[in-house]
Each structure stands twice: as structure tokens, then as C-alpha cells.
C-alpha positions in Angstrom: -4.6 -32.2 65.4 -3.6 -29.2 63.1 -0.1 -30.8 62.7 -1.5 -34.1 61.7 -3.8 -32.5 59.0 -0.7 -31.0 57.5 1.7 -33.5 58.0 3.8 -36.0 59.9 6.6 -35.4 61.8 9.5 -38.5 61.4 12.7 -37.8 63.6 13.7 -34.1 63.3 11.9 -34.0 59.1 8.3 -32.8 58.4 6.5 -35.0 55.6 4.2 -33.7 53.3 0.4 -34.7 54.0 -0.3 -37.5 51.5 -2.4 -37.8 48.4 -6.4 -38.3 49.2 -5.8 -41.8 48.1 -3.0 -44.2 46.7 -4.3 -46.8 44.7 -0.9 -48.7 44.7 2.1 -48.8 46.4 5.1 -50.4 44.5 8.3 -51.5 47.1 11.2 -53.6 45.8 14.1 -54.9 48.5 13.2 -52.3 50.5 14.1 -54.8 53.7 17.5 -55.9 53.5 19.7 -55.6 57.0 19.3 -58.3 59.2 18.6 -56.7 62.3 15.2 -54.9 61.3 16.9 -51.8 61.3 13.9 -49.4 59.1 11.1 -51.8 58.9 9.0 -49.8 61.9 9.8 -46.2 59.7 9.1 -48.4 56.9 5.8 -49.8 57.9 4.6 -46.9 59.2 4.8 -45.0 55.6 2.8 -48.0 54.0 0.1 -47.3 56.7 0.5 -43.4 55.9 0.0 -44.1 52.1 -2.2 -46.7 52.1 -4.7 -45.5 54.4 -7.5 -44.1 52.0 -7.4 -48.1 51.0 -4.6 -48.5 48.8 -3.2 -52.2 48.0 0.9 -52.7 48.3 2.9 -54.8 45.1 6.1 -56.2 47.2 9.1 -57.8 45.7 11.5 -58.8 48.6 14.4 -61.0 48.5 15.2 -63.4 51.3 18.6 -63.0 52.7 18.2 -63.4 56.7 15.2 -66.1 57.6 14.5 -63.4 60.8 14.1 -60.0 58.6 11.9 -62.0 56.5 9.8 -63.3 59.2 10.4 -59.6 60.9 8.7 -58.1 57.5 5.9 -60.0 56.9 4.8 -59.4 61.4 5.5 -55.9 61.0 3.6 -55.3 57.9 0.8 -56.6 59.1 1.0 -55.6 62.9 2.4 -51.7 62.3 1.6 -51.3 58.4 -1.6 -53.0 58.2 -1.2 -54.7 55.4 -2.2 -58.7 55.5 0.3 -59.9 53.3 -0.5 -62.6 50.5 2.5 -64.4 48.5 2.0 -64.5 44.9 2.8 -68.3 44.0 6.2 -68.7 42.0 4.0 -70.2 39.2 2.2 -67.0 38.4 5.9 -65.1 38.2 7.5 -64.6 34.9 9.5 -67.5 33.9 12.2 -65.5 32.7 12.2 -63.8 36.5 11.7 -66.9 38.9 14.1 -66.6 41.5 14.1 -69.1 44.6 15.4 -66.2 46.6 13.0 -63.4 45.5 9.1 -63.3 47.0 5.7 -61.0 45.5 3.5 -60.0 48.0 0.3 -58.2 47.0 -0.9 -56.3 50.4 -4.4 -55.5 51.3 -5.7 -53.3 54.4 -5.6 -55.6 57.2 -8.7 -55.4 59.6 -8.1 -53.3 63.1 -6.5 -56.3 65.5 -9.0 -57.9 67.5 -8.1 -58.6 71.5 -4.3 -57.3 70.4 -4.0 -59.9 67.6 -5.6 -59.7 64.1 -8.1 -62.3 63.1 -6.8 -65.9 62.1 -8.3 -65.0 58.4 -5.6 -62.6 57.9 -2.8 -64.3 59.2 0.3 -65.1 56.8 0.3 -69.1 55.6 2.9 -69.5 52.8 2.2 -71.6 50.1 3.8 -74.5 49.4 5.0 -74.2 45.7 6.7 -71.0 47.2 8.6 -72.2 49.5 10.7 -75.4 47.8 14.0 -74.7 47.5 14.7 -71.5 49.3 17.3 -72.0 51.9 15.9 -70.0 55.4 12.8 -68.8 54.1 10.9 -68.4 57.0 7.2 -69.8 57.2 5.0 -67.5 59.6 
């Protein structure tokens, strides 16, 4: 318990103790091998930031249609975050990009019987999704 209060322990490294609270977390193609490799340590340092409430902003380009369906599952089932895509309307025109996706992330609710409630479940929205060559719809 002592341990916990000071820090984490990842692998062999000791991580500071975080803030009291993070308002925001900002992540840009932080997900990017095909295989998954990093999402778990990944989602596991959004849950450690975010847990005094914070929200996440997250800008993730879609090369492999499993990472991004990997991403948005482990984000909400090991990061809890409930994921919601910001339509490609509301982007920048000068930024639109068919292959790049916003997230804003809110503190998912504790999983109810193993599986979170049907409310927080990922639906993407159809103006974001034409054109985009394996985006995958969870």
C-alpha cells in the first residue's frame, strides 16, 4: 500500500506518484504497430492520470483496421475511458484527414457483470466514417 502511495512500479522503472488531478490528457498517434504492442502500458497510464476525473483529447490515425478497433476496446476496458469521436465536420478544414480520428475520452463507469453498460459503448458516427479504407466500426 505504501508503494502505491508513492508510486507505480512498470517493468523494472519506478514512476513518480501523479498530480492530485489532471484535467486533460493530450495523446497524438500514440497507437501505431499493428499488433497492439503498448496499448495495455498505454492504457494503463491514461487510467493512472486520469483517475482524479480527467478527460483524454485523442488524435489517432488509422493504419491497421485491428489496432484501431484494439484502441478504442482497450481504452475503454483497461483505461477507462468511453471514447467519443469528434465528427469530421467539427475538425478544422484545413486539418480534415480521412485517415486521422479525435476522440474526446471521459471516465467510463466501473463495468457492470464484466462488461460496461450499453450507454458507454463506442458507435461511430456516420459522417466519420465515409471514405476511410479499414476503419473499423466497434
Amino acid at each position: 500500500a505504501e508503494a502505491a502511495a508513492v508510486g507505480s512500479a512498470v517493468g523494472s522503472a519506478r514512476l513518480p506518484a501523479p498530480p492530485a488531478q489532471v484535467g486533460l490528457l493530450l495523446a497524438a498517434d500514440v497507437a501505431y504497430q499493428r499488433e497492439g504492442r503498448g496499448l495495455s502500458a498505454l492504457c494503463s497510464t491514461v487510467r493512472r492520470l486520469a483517475a482524479g476525473g480527467g478527460a483524454l483529447l485523442l488524435a489517432h490515425k488509422c493504419r491497421h483496421p485491428e489496432l484501431d478497433a484494439a484502441l478504442l476496446q482497450q481504452m475503454r476496458d483497461e483505461g477507462g475511458m468511453a471514447l467519443e469521436e469528434v465528427p469530421r465536420s467539427h475538425h478544422h478544414p484545413d486539418f480534415r484527414s480521412l485517415s486521422i480520428r479525435l476522440y474526446i475520452g471521459s471516465p467510463a463507469p466501473p463495468p457492470i457483470g464484466g462488461r460496461l453498460s450499453p450507454h458507454y459503448t463506442h458507435a461511430p458516427r456516420s459522417d466519420t466514417n465515409k471514405g476511410v479504407s479499414g476503419a473499423a466500426a466497434t
